[in-house]
C-alpha positions as CSV (number, residue, x, y, z in Angstrom):
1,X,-16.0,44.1,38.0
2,X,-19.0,43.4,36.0
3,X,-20.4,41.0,34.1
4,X,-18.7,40.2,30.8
5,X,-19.0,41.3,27.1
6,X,-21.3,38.7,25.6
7,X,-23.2,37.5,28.9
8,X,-26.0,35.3,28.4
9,X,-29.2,37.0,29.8
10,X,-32.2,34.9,28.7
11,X,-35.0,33.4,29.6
12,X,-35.2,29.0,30.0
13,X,-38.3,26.9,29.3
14,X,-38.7,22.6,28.9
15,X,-40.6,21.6,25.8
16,X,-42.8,19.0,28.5
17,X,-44.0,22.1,29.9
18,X,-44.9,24.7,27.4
19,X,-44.6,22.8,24.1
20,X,-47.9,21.5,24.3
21,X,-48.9,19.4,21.0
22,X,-48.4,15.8,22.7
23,X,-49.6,14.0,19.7
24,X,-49.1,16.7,17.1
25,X,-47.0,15.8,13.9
26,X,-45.8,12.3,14.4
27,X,-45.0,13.1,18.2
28,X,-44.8,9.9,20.7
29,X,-46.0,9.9,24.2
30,X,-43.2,11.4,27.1
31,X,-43.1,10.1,30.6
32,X,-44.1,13.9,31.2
33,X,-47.1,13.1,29.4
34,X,-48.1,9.9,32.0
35,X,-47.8,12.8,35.0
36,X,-51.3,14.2,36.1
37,X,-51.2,17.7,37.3
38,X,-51.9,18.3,40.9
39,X,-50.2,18.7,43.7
40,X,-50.6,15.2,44.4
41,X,-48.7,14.5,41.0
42,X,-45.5,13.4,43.0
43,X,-47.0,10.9,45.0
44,X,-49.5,9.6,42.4
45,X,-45.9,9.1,40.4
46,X,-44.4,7.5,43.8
47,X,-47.1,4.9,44.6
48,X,-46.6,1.2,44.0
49,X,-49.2,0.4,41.6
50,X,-48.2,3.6,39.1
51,X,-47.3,2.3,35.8
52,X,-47.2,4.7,33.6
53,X,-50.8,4.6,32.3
54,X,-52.7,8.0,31.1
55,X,-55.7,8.0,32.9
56,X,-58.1,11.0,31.8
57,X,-61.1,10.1,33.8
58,X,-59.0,10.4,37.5
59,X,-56.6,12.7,36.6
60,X,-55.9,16.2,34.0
61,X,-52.5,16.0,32.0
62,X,-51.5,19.4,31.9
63,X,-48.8,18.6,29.8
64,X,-50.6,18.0,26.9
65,X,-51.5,21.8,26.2
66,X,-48.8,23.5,27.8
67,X,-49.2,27.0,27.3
68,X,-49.1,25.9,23.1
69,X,-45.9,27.0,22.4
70,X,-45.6,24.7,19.6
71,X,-47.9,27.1,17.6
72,X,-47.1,30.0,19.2
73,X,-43.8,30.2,19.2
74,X,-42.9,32.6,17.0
75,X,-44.9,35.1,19.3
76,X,-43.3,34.2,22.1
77,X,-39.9,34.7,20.9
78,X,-40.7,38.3,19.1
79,X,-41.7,38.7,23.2
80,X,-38.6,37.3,24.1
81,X,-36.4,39.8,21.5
82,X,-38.7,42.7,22.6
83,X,-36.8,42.4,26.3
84,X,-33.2,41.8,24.6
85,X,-32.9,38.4,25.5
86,X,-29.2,37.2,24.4
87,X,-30.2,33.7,24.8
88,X,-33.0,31.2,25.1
89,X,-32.9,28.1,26.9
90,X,-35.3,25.1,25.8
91,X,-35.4,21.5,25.4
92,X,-35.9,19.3,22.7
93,X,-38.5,16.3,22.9
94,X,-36.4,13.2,22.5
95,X,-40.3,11.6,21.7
96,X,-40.8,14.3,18.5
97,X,-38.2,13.1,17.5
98,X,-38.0,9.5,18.0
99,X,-41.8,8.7,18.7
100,X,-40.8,5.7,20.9
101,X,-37.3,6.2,21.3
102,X,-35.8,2.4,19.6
103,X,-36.8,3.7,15.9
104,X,-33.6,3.9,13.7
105,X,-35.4,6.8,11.6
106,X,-36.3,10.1,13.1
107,X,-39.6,11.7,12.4
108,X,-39.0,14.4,10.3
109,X,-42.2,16.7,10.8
110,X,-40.2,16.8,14.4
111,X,-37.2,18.1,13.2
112,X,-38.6,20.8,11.2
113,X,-40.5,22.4,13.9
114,X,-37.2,22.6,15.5
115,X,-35.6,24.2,12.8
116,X,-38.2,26.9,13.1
117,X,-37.8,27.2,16.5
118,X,-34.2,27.4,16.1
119,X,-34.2,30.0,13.0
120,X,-36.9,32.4,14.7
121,X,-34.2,32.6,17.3
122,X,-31.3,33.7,15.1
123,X,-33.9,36.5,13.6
124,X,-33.0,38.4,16.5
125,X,-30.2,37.5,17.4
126,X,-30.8,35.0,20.4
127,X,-28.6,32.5,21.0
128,X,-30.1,29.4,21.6
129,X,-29.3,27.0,24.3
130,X,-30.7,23.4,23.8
131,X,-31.2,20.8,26.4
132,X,-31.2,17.5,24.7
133,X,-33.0,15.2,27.6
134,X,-35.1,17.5,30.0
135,X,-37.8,15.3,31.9
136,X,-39.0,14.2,28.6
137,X,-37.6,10.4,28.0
138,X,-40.2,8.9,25.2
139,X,-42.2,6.6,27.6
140,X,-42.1,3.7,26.0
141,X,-38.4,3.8,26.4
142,X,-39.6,3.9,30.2
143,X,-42.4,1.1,30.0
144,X,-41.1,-1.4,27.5
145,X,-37.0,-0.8,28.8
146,X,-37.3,0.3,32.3
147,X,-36.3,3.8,31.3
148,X,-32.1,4.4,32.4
149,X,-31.1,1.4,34.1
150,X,-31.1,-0.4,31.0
151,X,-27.7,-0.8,28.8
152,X,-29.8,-0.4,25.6
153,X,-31.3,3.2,26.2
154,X,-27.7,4.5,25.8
155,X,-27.4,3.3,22.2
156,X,-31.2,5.1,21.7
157,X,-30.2,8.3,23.2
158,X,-26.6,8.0,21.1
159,X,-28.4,7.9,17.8
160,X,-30.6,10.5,18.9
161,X,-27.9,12.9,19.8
162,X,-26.1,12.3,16.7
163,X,-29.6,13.3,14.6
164,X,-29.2,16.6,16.4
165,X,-26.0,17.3,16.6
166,X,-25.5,16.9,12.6
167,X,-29.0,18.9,12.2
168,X,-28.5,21.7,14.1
169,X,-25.0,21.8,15.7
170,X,-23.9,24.7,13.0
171,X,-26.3,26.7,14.2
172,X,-26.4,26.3,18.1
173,X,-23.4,26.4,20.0
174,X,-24.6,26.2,23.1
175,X,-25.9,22.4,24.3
176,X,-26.4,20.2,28.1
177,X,-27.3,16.6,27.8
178,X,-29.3,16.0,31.3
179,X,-31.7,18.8,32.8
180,X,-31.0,17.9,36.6
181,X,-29.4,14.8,36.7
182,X,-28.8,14.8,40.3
183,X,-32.4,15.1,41.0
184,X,-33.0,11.3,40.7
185,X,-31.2,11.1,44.2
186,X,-34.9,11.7,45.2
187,X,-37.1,11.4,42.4
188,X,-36.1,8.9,39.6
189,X,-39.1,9.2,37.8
190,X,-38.4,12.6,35.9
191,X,-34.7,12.1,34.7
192,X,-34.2,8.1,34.5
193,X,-38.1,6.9,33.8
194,X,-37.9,5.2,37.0
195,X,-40.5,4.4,39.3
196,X,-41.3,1.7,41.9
197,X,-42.8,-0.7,39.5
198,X,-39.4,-0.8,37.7
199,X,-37.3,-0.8,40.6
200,X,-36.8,3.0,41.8
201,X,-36.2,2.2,45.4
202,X,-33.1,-0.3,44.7
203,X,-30.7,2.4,44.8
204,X,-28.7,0.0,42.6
205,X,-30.9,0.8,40.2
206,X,-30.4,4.6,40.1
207,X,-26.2,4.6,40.7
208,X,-27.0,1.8,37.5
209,X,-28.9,4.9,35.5
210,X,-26.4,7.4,36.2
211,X,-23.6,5.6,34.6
212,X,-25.3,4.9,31.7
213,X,-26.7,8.2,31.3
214,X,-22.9,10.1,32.2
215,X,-21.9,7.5,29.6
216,X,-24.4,8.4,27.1
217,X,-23.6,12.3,28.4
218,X,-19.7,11.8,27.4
219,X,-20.7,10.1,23.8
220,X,-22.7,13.3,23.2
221,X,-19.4,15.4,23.6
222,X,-17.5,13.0,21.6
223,X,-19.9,13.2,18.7
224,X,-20.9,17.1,19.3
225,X,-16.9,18.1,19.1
226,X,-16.9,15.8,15.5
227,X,-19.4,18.3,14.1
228,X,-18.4,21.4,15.5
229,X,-14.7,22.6,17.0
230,X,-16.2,25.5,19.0
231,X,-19.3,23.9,20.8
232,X,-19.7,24.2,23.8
233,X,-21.6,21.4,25.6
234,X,-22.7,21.2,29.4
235,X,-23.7,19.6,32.1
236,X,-27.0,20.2,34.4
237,X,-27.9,19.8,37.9
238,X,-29.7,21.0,40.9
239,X,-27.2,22.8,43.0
240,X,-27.9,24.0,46.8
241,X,-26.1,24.6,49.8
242,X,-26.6,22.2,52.6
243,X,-26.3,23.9,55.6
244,X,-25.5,22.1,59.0
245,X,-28.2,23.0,61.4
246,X,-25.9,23.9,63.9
247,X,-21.8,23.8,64.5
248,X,-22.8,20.0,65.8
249,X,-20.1,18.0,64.3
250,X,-22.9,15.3,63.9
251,X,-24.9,18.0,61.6
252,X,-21.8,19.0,59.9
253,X,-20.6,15.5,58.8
254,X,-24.1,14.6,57.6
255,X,-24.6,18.0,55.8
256,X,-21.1,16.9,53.9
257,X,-22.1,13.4,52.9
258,X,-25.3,14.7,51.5
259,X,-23.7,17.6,49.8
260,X,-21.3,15.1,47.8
261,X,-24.4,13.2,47.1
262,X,-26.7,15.6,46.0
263,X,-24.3,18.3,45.1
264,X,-21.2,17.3,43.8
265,X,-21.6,13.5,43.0
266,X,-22.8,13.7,39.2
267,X,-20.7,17.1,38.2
268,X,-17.3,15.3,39.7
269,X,-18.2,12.7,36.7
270,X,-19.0,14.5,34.0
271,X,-16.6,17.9,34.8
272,X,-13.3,15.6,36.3
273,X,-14.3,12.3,33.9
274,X,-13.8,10.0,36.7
275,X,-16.3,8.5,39.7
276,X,-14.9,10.3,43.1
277,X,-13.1,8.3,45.9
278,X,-16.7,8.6,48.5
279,X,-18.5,7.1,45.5
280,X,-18.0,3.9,48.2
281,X,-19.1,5.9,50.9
282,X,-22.6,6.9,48.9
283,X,-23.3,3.2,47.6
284,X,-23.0,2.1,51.4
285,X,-24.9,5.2,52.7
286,X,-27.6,4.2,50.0
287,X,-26.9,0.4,50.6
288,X,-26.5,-0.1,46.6
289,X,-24.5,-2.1,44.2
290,X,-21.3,-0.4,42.3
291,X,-22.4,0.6,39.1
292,X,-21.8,-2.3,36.1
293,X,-18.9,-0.5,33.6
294,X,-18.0,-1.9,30.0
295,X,-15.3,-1.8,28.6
296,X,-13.5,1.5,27.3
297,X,-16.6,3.2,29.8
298,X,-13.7,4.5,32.0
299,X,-11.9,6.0,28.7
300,X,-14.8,7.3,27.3
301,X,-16.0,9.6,30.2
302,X,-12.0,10.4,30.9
303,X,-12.0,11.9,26.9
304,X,-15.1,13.2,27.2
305,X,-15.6,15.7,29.8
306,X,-17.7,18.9,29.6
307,X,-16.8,22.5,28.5
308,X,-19.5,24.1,31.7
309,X,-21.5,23.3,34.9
310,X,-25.8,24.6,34.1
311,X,-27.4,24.8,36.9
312,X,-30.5,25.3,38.8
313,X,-30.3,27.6,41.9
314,X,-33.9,28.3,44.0
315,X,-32.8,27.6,47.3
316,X,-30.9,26.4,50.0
317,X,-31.4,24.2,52.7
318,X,-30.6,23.0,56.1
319,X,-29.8,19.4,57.6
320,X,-30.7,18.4,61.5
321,X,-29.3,15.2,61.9
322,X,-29.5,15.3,65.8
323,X,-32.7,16.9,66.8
324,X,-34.5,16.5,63.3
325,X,-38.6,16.3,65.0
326,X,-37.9,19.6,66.7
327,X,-37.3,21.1,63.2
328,X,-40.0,21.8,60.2
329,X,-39.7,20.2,57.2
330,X,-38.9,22.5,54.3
331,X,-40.5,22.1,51.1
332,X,-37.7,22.2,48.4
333,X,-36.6,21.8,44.6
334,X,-36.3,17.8,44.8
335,X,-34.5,17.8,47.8
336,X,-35.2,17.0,51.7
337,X,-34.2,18.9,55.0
338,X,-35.2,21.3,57.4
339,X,-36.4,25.0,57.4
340,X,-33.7,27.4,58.3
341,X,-34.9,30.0,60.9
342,X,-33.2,32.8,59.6
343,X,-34.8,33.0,55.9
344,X,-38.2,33.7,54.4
345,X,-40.0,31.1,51.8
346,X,-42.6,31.6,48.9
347,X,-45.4,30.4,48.8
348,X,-44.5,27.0,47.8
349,X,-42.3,27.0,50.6
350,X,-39.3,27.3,49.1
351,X,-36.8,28.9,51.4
352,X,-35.4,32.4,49.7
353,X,-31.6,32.6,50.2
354,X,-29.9,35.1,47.7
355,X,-26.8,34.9,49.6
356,X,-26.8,31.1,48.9
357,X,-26.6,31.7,45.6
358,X,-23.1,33.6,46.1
359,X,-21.6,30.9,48.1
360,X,-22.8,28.5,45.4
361,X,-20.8,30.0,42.9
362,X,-17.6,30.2,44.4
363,X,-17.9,26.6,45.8
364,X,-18.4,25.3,42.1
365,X,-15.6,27.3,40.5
366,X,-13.7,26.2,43.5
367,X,-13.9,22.9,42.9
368,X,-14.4,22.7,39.5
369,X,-12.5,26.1,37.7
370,X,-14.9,25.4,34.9
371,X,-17.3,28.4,33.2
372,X,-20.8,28.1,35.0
373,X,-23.6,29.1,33.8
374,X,-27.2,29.6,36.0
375,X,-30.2,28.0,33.6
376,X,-32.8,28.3,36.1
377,X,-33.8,31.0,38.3
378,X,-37.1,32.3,39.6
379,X,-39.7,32.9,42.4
380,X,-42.9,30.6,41.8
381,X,-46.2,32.6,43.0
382,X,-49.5,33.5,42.5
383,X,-50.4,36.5,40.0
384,X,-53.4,38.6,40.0
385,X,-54.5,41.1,37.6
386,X,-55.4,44.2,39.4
387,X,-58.7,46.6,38.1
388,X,-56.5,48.2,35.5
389,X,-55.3,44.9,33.7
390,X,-52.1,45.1,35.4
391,X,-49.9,42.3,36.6
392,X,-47.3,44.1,39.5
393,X,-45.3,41.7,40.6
394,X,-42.3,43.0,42.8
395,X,-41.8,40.5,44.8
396,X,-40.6,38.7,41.7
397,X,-39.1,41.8,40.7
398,X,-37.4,41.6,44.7
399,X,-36.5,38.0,44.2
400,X,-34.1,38.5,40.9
401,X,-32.3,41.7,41.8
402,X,-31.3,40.2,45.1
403,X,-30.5,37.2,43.1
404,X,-28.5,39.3,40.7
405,X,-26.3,41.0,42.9
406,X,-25.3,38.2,44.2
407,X,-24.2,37.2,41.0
408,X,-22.4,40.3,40.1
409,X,-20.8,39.9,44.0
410,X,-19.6,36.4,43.2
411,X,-17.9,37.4,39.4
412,X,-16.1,39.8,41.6
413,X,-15.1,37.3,43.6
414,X,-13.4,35.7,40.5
415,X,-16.1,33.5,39.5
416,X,-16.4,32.7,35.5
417,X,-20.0,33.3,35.1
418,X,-21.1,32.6,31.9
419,X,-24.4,33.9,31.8
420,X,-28.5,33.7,33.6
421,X,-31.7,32.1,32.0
422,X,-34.3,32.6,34.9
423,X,-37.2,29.4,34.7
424,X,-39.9,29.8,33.1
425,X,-39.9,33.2,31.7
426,X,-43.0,32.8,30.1
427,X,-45.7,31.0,32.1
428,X,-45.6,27.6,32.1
429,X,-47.1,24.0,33.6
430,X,-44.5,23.3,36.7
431,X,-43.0,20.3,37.0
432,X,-43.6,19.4,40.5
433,X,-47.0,20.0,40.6
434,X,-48.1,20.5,37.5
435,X,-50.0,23.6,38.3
436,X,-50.7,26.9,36.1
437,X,-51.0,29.2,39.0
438,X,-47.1,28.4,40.1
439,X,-45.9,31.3,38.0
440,X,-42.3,31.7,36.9
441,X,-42.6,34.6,34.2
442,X,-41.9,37.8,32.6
443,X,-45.1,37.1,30.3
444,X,-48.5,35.7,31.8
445,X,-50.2,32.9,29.7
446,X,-54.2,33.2,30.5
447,X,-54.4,29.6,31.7
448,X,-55.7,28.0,35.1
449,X,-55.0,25.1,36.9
450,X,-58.2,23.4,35.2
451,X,-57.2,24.3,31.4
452,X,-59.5,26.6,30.8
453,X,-58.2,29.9,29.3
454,X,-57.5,31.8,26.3
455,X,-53.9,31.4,26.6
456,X,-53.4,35.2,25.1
457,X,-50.0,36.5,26.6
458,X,-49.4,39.7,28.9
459,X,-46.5,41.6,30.1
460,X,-46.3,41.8,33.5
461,X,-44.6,44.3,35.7
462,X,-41.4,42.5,35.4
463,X,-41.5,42.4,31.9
464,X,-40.1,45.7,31.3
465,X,-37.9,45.6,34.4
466,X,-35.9,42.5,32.9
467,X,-36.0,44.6,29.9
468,X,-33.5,47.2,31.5
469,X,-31.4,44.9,33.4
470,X,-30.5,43.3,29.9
471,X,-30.0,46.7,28.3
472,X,-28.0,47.6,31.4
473,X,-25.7,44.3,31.5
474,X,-27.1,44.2,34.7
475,X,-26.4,47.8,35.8
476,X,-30.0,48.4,36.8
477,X,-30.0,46.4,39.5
478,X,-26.5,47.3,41.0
């Protein structure tokens, strides 16, 4: 079996991280925007006296620049079409389009450049796929609100939905509400604008966010099915297998509890429309308060389930419960555990597990029997250009063809796959370190770490090679 007539090969990006433009046009400031770059971003973010506040003369903002998408866009995407790309992943910014996030009238200059964006899509037939919150929550939403926890946001992020679904849902049929909403399990900052100054390590705080945000998730379906019948609207999350350490029974009931946390936890709300029976084990393994429901919240995410599970696959990773200081720590995608002996990681050490990715897609159809759909991909590295002005990157090239046969191996296996957007197919800042030099793409941007660069685009090696897996419907790499 291969993969079907219509799959989505494409390429995914976040507007935090490429857009650039941070005050362009009307624009307000993101919580991305507050997050220097570094690989001490994180726990600059996770100290105690963070608040939210830009501060240029400590710290670079990244962010700001991006790679300039938001004037060179309509290059980008001609490089996009040039490898066949069926689809295009991207964000809007919820701040371009409601500077602060409370207004009641959306700033128009906003809205056009996404009709752009959208239209130079449909010249060459790309489908786009729109993320409509992805790390991007206007920060004064964050500052002046307390980002998710509060009631209030919902009613700002249902008017903002309802500005984008009546603009643009005729032409894009293809939507998720929350890039990674799992993720604030260990890292609130980036999905609910939470951080320790507004209470980020009362986990009653986060279960709090997550209602209101699967509650503002289930008003965008309502609202996106009124404008069009045949949308299709999703949810997002990090998904990885949690692998017991060893056949301990102690590893294996820990590795369970923390895959229903991290794993399963948010989907089994938004895909089944109803809070799981463990949801009393979690608030007790977390020591947090029940979320606070209003009425017709129940009803709502009941009627108002999703049509598919996005996800993020990278890695997997391993849990030691019983002999955890005779392990390593293993670096991962928002996550915590232990290295596993028997794979290989990049450089970022992120642990390489193709098969992973397999088993991941016949545990979520399993469970689920929804259409999935794999919105981030990729092998971050370093990139050199060789004497002749070449960029050969096969271990990237390595990375995704092991990757895609274990796609095509689990569609075999009766998974519905509905289609792959690897990250960052065009450079990009990263999100967890807001580095440059952590390349994702097909297409390197001339930027470094310090912003200095022309930001002229190249084709690298696996530029051409993605090129032939699309034409193939993934033929080439079978």
């Amino acid at each position: 079996m291969s993969f079907k007539e219509g799959f989505l090969w494409g390429g995914a990006t976040a507007a935090n991280q490429c857009e650039g433009a941070y005050d362009a046009d009307g624009k307000g400031l993101s919580v991305a925007d507050a997050m220097p770059g570094g690989r001490q971003r994180f726990s600059v973010i996770s100290a105690p006296e963070f608040n939210w506040e830009i501060e240029p003369e400590k710290y670079t903002y990244p962010n700001h620049v991006g790679i300039d998408h938001y004037h060179r866009f309509k290059e980008d995407i001609a490089l996009f079409a040039e490898m066949g790309f069926k689809s295009y992943r991207f964000s809007i910014a919820w701040s371009r389009i409601f500077p602060k996030g409370d207004e009641v009238t959306p700033n128009e200059k906003g809205l056009e450049f996404y009709d752009q964006l959208i239209d130079e899509c449909l010249k060459y037939g790309i489908e786009p796929v729109v993320t409509i919150s992805h790390y991007e929550m206007p920060l004064y939403l964050a500052k002046e609100y307390g980002g998710w926890k509060n009631r209030q946001v919902v009613d700002f992020f249902e008017r903002y939905a309802t500005v984008l679904f009546e603009r643009y849902a005729q032409k894009v049929k293809y939507w998720m509400t929350f890039n990674e909403i799992n993720s604030a399990m260990e890292f609130p900052a980036l999905s609910q604008g939470l951080i320790v100054a507004t209470g980020s390590e009362d986990y009653t705080n986060r279960f709090q966010a997550w209602h209101h945000q699967f509650v503002a998730s289930a008003l965008a379906v309502k609202i996106g099915k009124s404008q069009r019948s045949d949308i299709q609207i999703g949810c997002m999350q990090i998904y990885a297998p949690l692998y017991a350490f060893d056949c301990n029974p102690v590893n294996q009931f820990a590795s369970q509890l923390k895959q229903r946390a991290f794993d399963y936890f948010t989907s089994d709300v938004q895909v089944r429309g109803y809070y799981p029976t463990y949801l009393k084990q979690l608030l007790k393994e977390y020591d947090a308060e029940a979320p606070k429901m209003e009425e017709g919240d129940e009803e709502l995410l009941r009627e108002n389930t999703v049509d598919y599970i996005g996800f993020s696959y990278y890695m997997s990773m391993a849990i030691n419960e019983t002999s955890a200081e005779d392990s390593d720590p293993a670096a991962g995608n928002l996550m915590e555990g232990v290295r596993n002996p028997f794979l290989e990681s990049s450089e970022w050490g992120w642990q390489i597990d193709p098969l992973g990715l397999r088993i991941s897609l016949n545990d979520l159809w399993d469970r689920y029997q929804v259409p999935l759909f794999i919105v981030e991909n990729g092998l971050g590295a370093k990139d050199e250009i060789n004497e002749n002005g070449e960029i050969i990157d096969d271990y990237r090239i390595d990375y995704m063809q092991k990757h895609i046969i274990a796609m095509h191996d689990a569609v075999e296996d009766g998974v519905d796959l509905m289609g792959y957007t690897p990250w960052g197919c065009i450079d990009l800042v990263a999100a967890s370190t807001g580095e440059m030099s952590k390349r994702y793409g097909f297409i390197y941007v001339d930027l470094d770490d310090t912003g200095n660069g022309s930001l002229d685009r190249k084709k690298k090696k696996s530029f051409n090679w993605y090129k032939e897996v699309i034409a193939t419907n993934g033929e080439a790499c079978l």
